[in-house]
N, C-alpha and C positions, 0 to 999 in steps of 0.2 A: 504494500500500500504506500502511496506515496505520503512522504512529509508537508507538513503545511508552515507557513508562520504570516503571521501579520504583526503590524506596527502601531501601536498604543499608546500616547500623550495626554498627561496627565497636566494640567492647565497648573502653572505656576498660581494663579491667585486663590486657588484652595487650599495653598498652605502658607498660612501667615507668620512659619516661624520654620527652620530647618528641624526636622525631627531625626530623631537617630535611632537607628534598628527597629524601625516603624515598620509593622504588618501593615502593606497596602491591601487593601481590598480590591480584587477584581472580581464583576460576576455581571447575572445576563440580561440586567437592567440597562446595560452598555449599547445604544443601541446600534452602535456602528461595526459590533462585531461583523465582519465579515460573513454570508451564511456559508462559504466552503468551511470555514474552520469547526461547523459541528460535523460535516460529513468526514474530516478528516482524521477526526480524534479515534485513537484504534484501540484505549484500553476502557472498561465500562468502567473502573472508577477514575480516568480522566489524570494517572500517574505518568503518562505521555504529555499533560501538557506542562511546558518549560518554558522559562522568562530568563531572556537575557539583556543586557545591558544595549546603550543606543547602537554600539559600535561591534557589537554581538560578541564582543573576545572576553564577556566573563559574565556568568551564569549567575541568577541568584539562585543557587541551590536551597537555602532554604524557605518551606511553600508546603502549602494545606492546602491540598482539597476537600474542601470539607463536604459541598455537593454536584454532583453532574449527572446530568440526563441529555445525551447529545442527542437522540430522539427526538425531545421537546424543547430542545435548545436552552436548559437549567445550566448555572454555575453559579458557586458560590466558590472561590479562592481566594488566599493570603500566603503572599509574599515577603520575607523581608526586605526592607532597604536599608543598609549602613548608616546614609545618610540622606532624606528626603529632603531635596531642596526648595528653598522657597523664594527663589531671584529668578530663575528659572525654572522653567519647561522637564519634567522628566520622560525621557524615551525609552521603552521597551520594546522586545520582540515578544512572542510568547507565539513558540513552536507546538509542533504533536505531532502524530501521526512515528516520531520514533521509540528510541527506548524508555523506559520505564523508569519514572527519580521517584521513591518514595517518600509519605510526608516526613516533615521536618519538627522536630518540638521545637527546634532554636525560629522558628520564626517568629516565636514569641519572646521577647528577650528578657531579662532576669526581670525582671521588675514584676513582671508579669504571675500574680500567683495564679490563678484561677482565670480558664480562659475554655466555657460551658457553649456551645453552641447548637442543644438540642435536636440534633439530628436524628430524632428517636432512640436516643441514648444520654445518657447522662455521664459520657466521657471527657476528661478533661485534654484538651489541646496541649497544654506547657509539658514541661517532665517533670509536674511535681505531682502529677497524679493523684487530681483529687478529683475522683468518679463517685459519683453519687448513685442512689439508690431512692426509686419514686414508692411513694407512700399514699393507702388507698385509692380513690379513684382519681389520683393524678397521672395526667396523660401525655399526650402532645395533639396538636391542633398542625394539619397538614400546609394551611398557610399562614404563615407569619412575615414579619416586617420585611427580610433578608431573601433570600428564595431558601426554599424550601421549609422544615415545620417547626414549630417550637413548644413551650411547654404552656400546657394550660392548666389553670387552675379552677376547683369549686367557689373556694370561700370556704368550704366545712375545715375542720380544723384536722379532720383526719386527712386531708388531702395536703399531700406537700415533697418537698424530695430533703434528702439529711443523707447521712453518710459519706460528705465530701471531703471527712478529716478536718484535720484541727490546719489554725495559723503556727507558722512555724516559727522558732529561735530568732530567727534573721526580722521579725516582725514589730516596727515602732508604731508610734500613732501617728504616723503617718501614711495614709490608707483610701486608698478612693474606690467607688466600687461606680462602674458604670452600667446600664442595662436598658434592651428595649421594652416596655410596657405599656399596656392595654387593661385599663380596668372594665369591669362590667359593672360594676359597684363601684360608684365614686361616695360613697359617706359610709368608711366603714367605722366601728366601735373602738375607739382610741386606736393605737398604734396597729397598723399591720402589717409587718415588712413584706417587701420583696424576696429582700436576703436580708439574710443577719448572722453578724457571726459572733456567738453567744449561745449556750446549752440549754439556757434558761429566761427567764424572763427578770428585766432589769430589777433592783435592787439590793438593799444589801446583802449578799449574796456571797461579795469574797469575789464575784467576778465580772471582768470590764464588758461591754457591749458596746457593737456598733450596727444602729438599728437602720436601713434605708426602705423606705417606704413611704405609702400614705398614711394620713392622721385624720381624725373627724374632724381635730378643728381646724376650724376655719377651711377643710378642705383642702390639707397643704400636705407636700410634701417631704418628707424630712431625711437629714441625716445626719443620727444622732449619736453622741459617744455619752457613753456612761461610764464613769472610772468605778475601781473596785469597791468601795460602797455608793453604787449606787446615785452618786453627785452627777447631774448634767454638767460634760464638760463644754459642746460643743453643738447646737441645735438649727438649723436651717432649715429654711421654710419658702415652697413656691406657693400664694396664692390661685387657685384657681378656679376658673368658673368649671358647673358641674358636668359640663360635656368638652372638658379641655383633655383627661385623657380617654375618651372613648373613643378616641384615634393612637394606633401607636407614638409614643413621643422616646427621644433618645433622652434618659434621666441620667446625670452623674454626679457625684460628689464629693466632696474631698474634705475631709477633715483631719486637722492636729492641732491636737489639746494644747491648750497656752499659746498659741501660733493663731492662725484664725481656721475658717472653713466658710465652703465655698458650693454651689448648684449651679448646675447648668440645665438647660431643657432644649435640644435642639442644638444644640452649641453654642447656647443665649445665654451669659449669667442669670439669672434671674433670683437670686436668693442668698446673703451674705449676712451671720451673726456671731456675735462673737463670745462665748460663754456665759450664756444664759442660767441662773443660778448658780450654786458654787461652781467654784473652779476647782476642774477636777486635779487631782496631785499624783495618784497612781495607776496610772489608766498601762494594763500589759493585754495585749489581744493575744499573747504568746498562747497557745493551748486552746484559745477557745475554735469550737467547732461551728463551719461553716453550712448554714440552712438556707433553704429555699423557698420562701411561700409562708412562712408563718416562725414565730418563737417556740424553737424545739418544745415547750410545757405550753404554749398560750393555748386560749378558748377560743379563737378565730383564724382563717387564715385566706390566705389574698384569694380574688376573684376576678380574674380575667390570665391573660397569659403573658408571660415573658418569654424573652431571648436575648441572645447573646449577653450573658453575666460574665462579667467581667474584674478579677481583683486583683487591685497595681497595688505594690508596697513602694513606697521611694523612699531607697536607704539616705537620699541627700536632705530629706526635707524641706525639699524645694519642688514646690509643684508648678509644673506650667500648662497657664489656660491652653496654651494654643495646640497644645492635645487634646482638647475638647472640642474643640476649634475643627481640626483637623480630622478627628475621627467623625463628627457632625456631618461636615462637607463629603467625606469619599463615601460613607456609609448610608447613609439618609437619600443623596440622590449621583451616583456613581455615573449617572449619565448626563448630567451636566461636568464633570469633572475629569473624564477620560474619553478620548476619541480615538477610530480606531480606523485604520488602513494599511495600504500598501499589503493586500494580502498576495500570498505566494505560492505555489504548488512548487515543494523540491523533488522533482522524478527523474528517478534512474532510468529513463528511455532516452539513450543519447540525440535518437533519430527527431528526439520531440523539444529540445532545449531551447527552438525558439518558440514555440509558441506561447500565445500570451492568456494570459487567466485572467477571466470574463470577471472575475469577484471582484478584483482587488486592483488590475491592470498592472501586475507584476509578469515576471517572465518562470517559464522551469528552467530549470537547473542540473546538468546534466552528473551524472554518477559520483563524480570528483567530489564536489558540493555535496551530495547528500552525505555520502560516506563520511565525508567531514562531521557533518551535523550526529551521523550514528555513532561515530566514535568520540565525541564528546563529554 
């Protein structure tokens, strides 16, 4: 079968800041993918396709496929970049049709603890393997924000996912958990996270929490740290009207105790406070266990679905928006952000090297070239 590639540009003004070892997103909301590049992908889970650099002499080998269906033209992949610039224009290839690169866990770079993208599993992408395990009638929902399903929830309290393992040693309060969410129920009964990673429900207990979710009042947003008794260290809040998330919205958040904390919606700030009751003094997330959908003990638990959950630790304590920024723009609408051409057939039929491909108005490429591309 012949090899394929085409040429992918990623618009410098969606990234307002250079990021470094940044998972890009590509997937099949792209609308200029080329349509030969679904007929040419030759393995069903899509470990054929490879992205290389503008000048093609260096592969980003590491890269997640996380879904493909070249049938009905689905992809959902992540790529690393070293360095994502933001002065300029990023250029890609992104081959298939030859050998076989399997996923990568480095496409997610340390920081990264938890990285959940419900493919009808509850496996974790990083190499810290925190795989969870779905509890009573928690499911997954075949369309979600991203292509392909993500995970649904009742609101009953037995409904939820837990078994992701605990935060590790290397863990400060400084911690952002980012995720896409759909409520069904916008006014639940005081707090009820999305995620939270805490065994228990906050107070003096002996142990810290960090709760992200919605709240009854007022209808907001939060993401909260509780230090080990129990003290609000750090609490943010989006107000919102009652059909603001019955649409999927990108929620993030970032909090460190003593420091400030910070929301986004969309990759809008929209929420900044700065330790609301005492100030918390001993706040360790070391140990505590990572849940999904409700407080391991609580009497309620979320009602609509998530995807893509996401927990960054940043050993510098320094957090920068324009990773919210940034993950907002390629993820929310990847087809205003990447354009796609110059597609290409590489065929080993010498006799055929000039002729030109209808897709892309590229040329084939006679034997020399492909064998190049195979033995890469």
């Amino acid at each position: 079968m012949a090899a394929y590639k085409f040429k992918l540009t990623l618009a410098n003004a969606k990234v307002p800041a250079v990021q470094t070892n940044y998972p890009a997103l590509i997937d099949s909301r792209i609308s200029s993918i080329p349509n030969d590049f679904w007929t040419n992908i030759s393995d069903a889970g899509g470990l054929d396709i490879r992205i290389w650099n503008a000048v093609e002499d260096t592969e980003y080998s590491h890269r997640e496929v996380v879904f493909i269906n070249a049938g009905t033209k689905k992809l959902e992949l992540y790529f690393n970049v070293p360095s994502l610039p933001a002065a300029t224009d990023l250029i890609i290839w992104v081959y298939c049709g030859g050998d076989n690169l399997a996923n990568s866990t480095g496409t997610w770079n340390d920081k990264y603890e938890m990285v959940q993208h419900f493919q009808n599993n509850l496996l974790d992408s990083t190499v810290n393997g925190h795989n969870g395990t779905l509890q009573g009638a928690a499911g997954y929902n075949a369309t979600g924000p991203l292509v392909g399903s993500c995970l649904e929830l009742s609101g009953d309290a037995a409904d939820f996912a837990n078994g992701f393992g605990v935060m590790p040693a290397k863990t400060s309060v400084t911690v952002a958990i980012s995720a896409y969410v759909y409520q069904d129920t916008n006014s639940p009964s005081g707090a009820v996270p999305a995620v939270v990673i805490n065994d228990s429900t906050a107070g003096p207990d002996g142990e810290a929490q960090y709760l992200f979710g919605p709240h009854s009042y007022q209808n907001s947003w939060l993401a909260t740290l509780y230090d080990d008794v129990g003290q609000i260290a750090d609490r943010i809040g989006k107000l919102q009207s009652n059909a603001s998330l019955t649409v999927y919205k990108l929620m993030q958040g970032y909090v460190c105790a003593s420091i400030h904390s910070t929301l986004w919606q969309d990759g809008v700030a929209v929420g900044a406070n700065h330790a609301l009751g005492n100030q918390a003094t001993s706040v360790h997330l070391v140990g505590e266990n990572i849940t999904i959908g409700r407080v391991a003990d609580g009497a309620t638990g979320f009602d609509g679905k998530i995807d893509e959950v996401r927990i960054i630790i940043d050993l510098d304590g320094i957090f920068d928006p324009n990773w919210a920024v940034t993950d907002a723009n390629i993820m929310s609408d990847p087809d205003s952000c990447w354009i796609g051409s110059d597609g290409q057939l590489i065929n080993g039929d010498d006799d055929e090297e000039e002729a030109v491909v209808s897709s892309g108005g590229g040329q084939r490429m006679g034997q020399d070239a492909l064998q190049s591309y195979l033995n890469s």
